[in-house]
SERO-4910 file (N, C-alpha, C, O; in steps of 0.05 Angstrom, whole numbers):
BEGIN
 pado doro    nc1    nc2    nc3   cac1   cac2   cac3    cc1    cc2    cc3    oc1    oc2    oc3
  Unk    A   -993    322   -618   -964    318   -624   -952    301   -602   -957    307   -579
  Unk    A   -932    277   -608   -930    265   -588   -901    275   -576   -881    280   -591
  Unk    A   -901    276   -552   -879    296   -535   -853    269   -528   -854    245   -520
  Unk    A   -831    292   -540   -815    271   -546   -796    266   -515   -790    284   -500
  Unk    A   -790    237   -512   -780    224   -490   -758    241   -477   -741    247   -493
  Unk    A   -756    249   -458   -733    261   -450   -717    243   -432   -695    252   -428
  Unk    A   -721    224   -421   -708    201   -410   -682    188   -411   -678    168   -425
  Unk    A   -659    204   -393   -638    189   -409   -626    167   -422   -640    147   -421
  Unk    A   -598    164   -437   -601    134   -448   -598    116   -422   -591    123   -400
  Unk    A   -605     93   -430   -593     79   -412   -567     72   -393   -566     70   -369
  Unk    A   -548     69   -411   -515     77   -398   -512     99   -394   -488    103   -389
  Unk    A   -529    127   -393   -528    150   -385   -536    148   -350   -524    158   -331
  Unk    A   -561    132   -351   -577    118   -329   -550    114   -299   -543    124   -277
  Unk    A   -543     89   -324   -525     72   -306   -502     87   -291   -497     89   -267
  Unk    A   -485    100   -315   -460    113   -299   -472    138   -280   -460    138   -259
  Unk    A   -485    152   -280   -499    177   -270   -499    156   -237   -484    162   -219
  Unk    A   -519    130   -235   -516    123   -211   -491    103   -201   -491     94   -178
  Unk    A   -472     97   -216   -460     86   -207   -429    106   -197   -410     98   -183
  Unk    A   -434    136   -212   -415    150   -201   -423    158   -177   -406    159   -158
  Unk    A   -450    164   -173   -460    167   -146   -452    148   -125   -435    152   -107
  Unk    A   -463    130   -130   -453    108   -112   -430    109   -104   -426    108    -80
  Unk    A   -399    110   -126   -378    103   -123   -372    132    -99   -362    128    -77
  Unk    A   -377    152   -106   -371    172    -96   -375    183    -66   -361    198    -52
  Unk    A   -404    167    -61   -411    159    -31   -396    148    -15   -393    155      8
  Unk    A   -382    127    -27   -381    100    -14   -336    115    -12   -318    108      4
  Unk    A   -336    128    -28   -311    134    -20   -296    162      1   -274    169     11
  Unk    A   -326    174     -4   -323    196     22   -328    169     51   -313    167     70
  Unk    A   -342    159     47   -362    138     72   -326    125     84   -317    124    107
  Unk    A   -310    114     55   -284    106     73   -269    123     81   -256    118    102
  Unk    A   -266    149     67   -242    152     75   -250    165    104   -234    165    122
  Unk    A   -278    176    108   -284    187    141   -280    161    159   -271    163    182
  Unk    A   -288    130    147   -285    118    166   -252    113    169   -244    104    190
  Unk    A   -237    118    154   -200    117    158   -190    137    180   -175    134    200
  Unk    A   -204    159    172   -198    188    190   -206    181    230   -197    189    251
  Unk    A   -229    160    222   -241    149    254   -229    130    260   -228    123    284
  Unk    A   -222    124    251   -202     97    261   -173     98    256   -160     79    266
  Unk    A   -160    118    242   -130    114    248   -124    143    244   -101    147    235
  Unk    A   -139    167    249   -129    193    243   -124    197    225   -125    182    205
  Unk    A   -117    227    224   -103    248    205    -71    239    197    -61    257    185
  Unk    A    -50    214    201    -33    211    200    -33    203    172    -13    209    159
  Unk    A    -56    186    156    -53    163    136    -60    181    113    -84    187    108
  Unk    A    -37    190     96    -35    209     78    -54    210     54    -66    228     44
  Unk    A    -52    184     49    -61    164     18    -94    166     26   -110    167      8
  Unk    A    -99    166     39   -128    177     52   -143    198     37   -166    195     29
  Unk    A   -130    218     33   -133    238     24   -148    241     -9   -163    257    -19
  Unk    A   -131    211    -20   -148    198    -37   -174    194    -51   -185    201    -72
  Unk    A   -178    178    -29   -207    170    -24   -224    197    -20   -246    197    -30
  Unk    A   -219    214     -9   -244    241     -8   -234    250    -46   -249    255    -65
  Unk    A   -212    249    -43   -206    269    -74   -228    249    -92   -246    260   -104
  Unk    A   -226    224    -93   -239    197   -104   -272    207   -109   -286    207   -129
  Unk    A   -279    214    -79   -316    217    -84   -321    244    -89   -344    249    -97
  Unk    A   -308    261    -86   -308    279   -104   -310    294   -131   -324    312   -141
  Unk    A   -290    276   -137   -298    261   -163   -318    259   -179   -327    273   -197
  Unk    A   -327    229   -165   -346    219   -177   -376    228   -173   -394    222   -188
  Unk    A   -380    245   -148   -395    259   -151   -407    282   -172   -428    286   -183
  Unk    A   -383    293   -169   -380    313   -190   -381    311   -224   -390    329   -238
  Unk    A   -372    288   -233   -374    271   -257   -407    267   -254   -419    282   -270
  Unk    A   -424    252   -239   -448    251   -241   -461    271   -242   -479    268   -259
  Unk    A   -462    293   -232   -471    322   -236   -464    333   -255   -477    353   -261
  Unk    A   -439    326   -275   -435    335   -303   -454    316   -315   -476    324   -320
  Unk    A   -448    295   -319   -469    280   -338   -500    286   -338   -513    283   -359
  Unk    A   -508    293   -318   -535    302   -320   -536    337   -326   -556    344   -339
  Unk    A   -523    351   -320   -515    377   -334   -523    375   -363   -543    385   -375
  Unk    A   -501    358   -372   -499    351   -402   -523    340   -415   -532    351   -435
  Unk    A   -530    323   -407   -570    314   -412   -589    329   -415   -606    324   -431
  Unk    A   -589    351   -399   -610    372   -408   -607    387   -418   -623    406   -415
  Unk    A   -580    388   -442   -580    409   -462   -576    382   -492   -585    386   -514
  Unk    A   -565    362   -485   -561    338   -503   -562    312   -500   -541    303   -491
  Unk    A   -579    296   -503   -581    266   -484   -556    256   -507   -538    243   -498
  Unk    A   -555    263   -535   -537    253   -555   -514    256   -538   -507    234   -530
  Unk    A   -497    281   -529   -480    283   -514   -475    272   -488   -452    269   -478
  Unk    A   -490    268   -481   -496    251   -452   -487    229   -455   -472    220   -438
  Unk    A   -498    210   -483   -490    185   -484   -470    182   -499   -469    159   -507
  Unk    A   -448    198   -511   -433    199   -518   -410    196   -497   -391    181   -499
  Unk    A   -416    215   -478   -394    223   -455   -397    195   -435   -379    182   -424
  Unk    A   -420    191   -434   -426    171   -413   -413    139   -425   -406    122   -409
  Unk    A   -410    133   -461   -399    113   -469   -369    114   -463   -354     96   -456
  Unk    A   -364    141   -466   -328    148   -457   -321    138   -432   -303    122   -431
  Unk    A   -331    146   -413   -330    143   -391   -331    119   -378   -316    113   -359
  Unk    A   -350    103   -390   -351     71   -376   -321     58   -390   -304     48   -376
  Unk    A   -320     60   -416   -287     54   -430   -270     61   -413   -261     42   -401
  Unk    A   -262     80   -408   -238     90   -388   -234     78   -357   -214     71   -345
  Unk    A   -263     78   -352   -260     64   -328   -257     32   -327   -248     19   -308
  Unk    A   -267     21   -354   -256     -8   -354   -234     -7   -357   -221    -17   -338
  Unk    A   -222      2   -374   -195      6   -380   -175      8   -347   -155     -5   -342
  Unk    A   -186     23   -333   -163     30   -316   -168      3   -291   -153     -4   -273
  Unk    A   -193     -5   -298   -190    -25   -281   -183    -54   -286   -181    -71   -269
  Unk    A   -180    -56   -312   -162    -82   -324   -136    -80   -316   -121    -99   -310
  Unk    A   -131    -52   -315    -97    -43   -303   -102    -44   -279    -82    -54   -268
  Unk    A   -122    -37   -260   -113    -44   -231   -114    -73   -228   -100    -84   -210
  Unk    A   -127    -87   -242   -128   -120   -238   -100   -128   -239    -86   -132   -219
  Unk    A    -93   -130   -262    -79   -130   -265    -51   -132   -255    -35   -150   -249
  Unk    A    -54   -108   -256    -22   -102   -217    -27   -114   -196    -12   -129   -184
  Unk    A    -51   -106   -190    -60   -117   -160    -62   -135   -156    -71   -137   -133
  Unk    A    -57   -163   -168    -56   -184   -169    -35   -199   -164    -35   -221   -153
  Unk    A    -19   -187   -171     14   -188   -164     18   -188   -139     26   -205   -124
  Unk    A      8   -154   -135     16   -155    -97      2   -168    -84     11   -177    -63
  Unk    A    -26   -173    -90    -42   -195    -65    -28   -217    -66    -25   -229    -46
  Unk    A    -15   -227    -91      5   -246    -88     28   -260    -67     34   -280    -54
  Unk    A     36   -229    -78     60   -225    -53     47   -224    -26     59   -232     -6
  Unk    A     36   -219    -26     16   -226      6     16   -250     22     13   -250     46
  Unk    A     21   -278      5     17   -293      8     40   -315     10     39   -340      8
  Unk    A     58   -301     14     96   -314     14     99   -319     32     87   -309     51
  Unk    A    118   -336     34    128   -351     53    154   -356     56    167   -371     41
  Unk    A    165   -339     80    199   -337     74    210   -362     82    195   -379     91
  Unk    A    240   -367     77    250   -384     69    264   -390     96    278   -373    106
  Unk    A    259   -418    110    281   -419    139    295   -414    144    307   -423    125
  Unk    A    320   -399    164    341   -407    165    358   -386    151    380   -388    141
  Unk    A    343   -369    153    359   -346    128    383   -328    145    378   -324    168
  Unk    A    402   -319    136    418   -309    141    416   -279    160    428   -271    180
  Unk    A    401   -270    147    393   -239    151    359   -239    144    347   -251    126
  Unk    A    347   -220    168    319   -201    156    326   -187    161    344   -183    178
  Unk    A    303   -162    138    308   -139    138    280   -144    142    267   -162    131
  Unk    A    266   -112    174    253   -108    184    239    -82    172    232    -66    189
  Unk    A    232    -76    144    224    -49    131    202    -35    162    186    -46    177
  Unk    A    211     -8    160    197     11    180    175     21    174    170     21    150
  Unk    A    159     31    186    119     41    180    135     64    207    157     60    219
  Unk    A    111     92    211    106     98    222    100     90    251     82     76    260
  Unk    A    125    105    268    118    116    303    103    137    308    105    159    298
  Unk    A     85    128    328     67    150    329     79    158    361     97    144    370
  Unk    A     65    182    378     82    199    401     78    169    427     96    167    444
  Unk    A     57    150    428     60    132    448     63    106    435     54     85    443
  Unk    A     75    109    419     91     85    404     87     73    369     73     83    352
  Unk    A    103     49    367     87     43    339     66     43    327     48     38    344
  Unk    A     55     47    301     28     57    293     26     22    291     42      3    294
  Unk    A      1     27    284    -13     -8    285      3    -29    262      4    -53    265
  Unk    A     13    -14    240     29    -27    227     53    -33    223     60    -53    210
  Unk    A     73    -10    239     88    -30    248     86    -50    273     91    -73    265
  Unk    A     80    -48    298     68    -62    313     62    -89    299     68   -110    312
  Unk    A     52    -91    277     46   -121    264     77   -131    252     89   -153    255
  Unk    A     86   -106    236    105   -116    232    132   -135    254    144   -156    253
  Unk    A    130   -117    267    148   -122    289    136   -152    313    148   -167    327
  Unk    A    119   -150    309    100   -183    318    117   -210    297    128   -231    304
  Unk    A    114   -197    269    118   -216    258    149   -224    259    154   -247    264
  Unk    A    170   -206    255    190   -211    263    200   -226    286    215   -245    286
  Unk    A    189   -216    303    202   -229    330    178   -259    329    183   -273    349
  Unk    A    164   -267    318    157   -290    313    178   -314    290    181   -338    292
  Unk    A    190   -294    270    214   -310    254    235   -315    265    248   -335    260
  Unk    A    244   -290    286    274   -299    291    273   -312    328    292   -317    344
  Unk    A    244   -315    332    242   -338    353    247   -370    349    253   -387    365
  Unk    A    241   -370    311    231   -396    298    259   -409    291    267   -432    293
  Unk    A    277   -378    277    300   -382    268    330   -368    276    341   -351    262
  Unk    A    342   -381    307    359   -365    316    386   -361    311    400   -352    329
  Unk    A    394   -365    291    418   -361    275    417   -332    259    437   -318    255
  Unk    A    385   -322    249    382   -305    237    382   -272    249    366   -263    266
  Unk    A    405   -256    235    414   -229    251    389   -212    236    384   -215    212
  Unk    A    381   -200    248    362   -181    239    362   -154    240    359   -143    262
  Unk    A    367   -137    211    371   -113    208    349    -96    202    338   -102    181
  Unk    A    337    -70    221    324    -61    225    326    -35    208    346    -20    206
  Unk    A    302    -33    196    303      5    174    281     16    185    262      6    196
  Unk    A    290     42    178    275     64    182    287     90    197    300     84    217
  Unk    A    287    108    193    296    138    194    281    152    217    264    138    228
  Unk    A    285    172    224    261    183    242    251    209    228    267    228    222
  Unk    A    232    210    223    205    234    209    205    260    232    213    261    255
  Unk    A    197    276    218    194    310    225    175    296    261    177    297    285
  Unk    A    155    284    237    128    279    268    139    255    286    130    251    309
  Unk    A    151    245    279    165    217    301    178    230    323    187    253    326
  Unk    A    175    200    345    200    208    364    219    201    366    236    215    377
  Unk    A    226    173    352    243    170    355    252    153    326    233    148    311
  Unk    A    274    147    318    267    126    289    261     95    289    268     78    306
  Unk    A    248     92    266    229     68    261    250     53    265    242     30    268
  Unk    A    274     54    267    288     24    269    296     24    298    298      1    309
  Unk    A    299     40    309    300     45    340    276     36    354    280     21    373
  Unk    A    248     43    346    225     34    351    226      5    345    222     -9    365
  Unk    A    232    -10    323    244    -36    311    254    -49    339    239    -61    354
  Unk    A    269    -46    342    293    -52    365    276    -53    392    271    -75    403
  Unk    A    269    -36    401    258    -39    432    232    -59    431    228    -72    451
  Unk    A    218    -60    413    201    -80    401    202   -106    403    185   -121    413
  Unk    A    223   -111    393    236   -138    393    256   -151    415    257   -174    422
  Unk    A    267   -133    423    276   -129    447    263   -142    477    269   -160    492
  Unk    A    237   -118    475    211   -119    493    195   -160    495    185   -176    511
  Unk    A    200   -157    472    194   -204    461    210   -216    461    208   -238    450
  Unk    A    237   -207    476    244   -234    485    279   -237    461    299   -251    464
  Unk    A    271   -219    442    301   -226    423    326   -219    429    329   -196    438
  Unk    A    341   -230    428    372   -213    430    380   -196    424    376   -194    400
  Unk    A    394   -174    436    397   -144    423    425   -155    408    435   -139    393
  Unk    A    441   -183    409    457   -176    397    458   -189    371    479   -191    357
  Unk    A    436   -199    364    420   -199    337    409   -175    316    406   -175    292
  Unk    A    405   -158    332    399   -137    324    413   -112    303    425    -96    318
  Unk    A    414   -105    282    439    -86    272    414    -68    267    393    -79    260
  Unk    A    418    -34    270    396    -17    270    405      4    249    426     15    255
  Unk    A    390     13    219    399     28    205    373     53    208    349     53    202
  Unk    A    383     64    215    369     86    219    369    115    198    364    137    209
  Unk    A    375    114    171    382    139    163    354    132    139    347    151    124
  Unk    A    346    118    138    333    108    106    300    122    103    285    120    123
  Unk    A    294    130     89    262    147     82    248    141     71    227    153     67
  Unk    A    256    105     54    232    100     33    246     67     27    270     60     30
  Unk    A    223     52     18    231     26     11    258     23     -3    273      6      5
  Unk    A    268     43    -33    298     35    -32    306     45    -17    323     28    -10
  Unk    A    307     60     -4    331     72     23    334     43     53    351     39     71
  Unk    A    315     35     46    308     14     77    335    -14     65    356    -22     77
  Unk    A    323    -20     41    331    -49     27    364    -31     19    380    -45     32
  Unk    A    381    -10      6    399      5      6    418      1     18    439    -10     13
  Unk    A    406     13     39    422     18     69    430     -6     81    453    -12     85
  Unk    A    406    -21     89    415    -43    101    436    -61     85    456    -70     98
  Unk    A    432    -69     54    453    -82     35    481    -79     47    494    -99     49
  Unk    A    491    -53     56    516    -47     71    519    -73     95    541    -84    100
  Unk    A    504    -77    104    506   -100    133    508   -132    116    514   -152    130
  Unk    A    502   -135     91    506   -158     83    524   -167     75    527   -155     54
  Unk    A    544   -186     77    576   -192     64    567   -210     50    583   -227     55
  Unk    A    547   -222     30    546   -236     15    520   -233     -4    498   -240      3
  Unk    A    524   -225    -23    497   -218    -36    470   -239    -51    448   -236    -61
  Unk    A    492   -265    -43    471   -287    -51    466   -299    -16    453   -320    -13
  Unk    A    472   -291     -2    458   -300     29    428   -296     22    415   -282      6
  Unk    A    419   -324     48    389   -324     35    378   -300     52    388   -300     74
  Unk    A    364   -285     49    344   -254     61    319   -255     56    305   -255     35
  Unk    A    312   -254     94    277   -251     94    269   -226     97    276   -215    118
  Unk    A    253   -211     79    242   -186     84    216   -189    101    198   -205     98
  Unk    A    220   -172    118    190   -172    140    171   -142    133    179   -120    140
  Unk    A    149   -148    119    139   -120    121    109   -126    117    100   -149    118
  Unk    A     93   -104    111     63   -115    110     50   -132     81     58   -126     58
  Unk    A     37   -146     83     27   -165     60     32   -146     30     49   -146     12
  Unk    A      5   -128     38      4   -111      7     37    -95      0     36    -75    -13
  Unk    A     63   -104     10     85    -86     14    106   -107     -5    123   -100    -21
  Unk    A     99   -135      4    121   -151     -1    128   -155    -32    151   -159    -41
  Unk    A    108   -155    -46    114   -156    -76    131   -130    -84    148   -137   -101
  Unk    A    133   -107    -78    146    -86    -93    180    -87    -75    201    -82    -86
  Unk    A    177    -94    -46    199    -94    -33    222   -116    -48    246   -112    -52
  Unk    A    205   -142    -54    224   -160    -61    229   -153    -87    252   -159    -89
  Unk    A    224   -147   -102    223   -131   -131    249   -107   -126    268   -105   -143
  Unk    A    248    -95   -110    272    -74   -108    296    -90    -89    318    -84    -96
  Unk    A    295   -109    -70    312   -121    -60    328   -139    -88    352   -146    -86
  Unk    A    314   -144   -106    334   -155   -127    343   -140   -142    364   -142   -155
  Unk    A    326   -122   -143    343    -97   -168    372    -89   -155    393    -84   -167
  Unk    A    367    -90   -125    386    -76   -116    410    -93   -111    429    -87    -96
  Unk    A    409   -119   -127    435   -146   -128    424   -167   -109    431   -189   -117
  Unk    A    413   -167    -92    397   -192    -76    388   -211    -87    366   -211    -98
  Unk    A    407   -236    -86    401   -250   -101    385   -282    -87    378   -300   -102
  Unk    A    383   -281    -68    357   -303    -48    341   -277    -27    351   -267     -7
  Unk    A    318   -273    -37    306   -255    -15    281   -274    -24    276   -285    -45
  Unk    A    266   -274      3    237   -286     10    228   -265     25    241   -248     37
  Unk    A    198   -268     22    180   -251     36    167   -263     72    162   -286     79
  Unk    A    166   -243     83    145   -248    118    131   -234    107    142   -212    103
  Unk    A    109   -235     99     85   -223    110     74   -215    139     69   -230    158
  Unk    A     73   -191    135     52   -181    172     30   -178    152     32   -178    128
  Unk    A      3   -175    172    -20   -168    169    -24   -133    173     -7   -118    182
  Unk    A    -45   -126    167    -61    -93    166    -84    -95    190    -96   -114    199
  Unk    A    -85    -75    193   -112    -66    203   -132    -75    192   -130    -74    167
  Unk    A   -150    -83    200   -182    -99    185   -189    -74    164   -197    -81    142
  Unk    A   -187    -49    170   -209    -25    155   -184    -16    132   -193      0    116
  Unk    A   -156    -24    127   -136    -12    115   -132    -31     88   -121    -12     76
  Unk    A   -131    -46     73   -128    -61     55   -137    -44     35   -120    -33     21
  Unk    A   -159    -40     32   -171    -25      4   -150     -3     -2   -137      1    -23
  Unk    A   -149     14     25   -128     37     15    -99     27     15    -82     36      1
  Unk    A    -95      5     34    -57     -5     18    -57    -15     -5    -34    -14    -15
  Unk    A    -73    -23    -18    -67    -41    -43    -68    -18    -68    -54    -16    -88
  Unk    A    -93     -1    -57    -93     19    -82    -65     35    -76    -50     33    -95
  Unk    A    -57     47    -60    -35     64    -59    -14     48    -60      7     61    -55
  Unk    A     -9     24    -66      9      2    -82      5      1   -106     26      1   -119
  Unk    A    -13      1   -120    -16     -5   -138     -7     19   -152      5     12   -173
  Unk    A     -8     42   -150      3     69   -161     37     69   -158     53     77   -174
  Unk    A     43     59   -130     79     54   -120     85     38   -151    100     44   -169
  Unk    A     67     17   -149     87     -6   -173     83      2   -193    103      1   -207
  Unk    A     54     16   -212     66     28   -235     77     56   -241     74     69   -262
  Unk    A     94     65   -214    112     85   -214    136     66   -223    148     69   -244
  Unk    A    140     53   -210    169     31   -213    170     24   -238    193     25   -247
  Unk    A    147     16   -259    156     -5   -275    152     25   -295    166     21   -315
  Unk    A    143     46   -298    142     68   -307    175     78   -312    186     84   -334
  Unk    A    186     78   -290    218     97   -278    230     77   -293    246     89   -308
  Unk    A    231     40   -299    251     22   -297    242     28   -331    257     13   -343
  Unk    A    229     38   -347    227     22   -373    246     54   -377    256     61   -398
***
């Protein structure tokens, strides 16, 4: 009697190692996030939930194989669908903000707004630090331009991000009396919000300064919020941080376009 194949299907094959894989490779980042910028970077948390996951998904599918390969490749056809699916939608989005990545604010502008990142206890975390580089590189370039600084101060801060803002710029050389410091704000509308109060003209042209993967959703709420000339500064990231800003953007913007419909 010939003994029948027990070999799973093929796309049973495939997703079984490609959840593996995925699931490795996202514990593998997020320990390397935890080594290189700490326990501070929330969205982190992610990435372990991520290979977890997918681990776990591959240990069901082969579960499921040794009572049903029919079921196996059933679940296993579901599964590759869903995951194309969700990544036509991260294309999708994410394309937008790498976009915005790539702006170029406008000379001569009236006002920037300096959006705030995390202070850590011996100073700015690495991203603002960039941010704040890049700033005081625009209003070196462009000195007519008053620059209004956001950010609030957090439970774990010492002091607030726009205060941190300020001595920053300060420290390079800028004028403190360029400077206007809003300090009450907790989140991208609260930053772009707050500061609106310091603007007497809502078609003045406005450079937002914040990090690459940031500028697409910021300028997107700077107009919702009546801003009617805003351009983007791009700062740069950390070399090891992109994968996790863009994905945890990419969830920010279809929260937004989710809330706005």
């Amino acid at each position: 009697m010939k003994r029948k194949d027990r070999k799973p299907a093929k796309i049973s094959r495939i997703m079984i190692g490609l959840m593996r894989i995925a699931g490795v490779c996202s514990l593998a980042y997020y320990a390397a996030l935890l080594l290189y910028l700490g326990f501070g970077l929330n969205f982190a948390l992610f990435w372990a939930a991520l290979g977890l996951l997918c681990l776990g998904l591959s240990w069901a599918l082969g579960r499921v194989g040794k009572k049903s390969r029919k079921a196996q490749k059933r679940l296993s056809a579901a599964l590759a669908a869903l995951i194309a699916a969700a990544l036509a939608l991260f294309i999708g989005v994410t394309a937008r903000v790498v976009a915005g990545s790539f702006a170029k604010p406008a000379p001569n502008a009236d006002y920037m707004l300096v959006l705030g990142a995390r202070v850590k206890e011996n100073g700015p975390s690495v991203l603002l630090e960039f941010r704040i580089e890049k700033a005081a590189e625009y209003l070196a370039a462009n000195e007519n331009t008053v620059a209004i600084l956001c950010g609030g101060q957090g439970a774990n801060e010492p002091m607030s991000e726009a205060q941190s803002i300020y001595e920053g710029l300060v420290a390079r050389g800028i004028d403190p009396n360029r400077l206007v410091i809003e300090d009450r704000s907790t989140s991208t509308e609260e930053n772009i919000a707050f500061a609106k109060a310091f603007i007497s003209d809502e078609a003045a042209p406005v450079v937002i300064t914040t990090t690459g993967y940031h500028i697409y959703r910021a300028l997107q709420t700077a107009r919702s919020l009546g801003l009617k000339n805003v351009t983007g500064n791009p700062s740069r990231c950390a070399w090891i941080t992109p994968v996790n800003y863009y994905t945890r953007e990419f969830f920010a913007v279809a929260r937004d376009w989710i809330a706005a419909r």
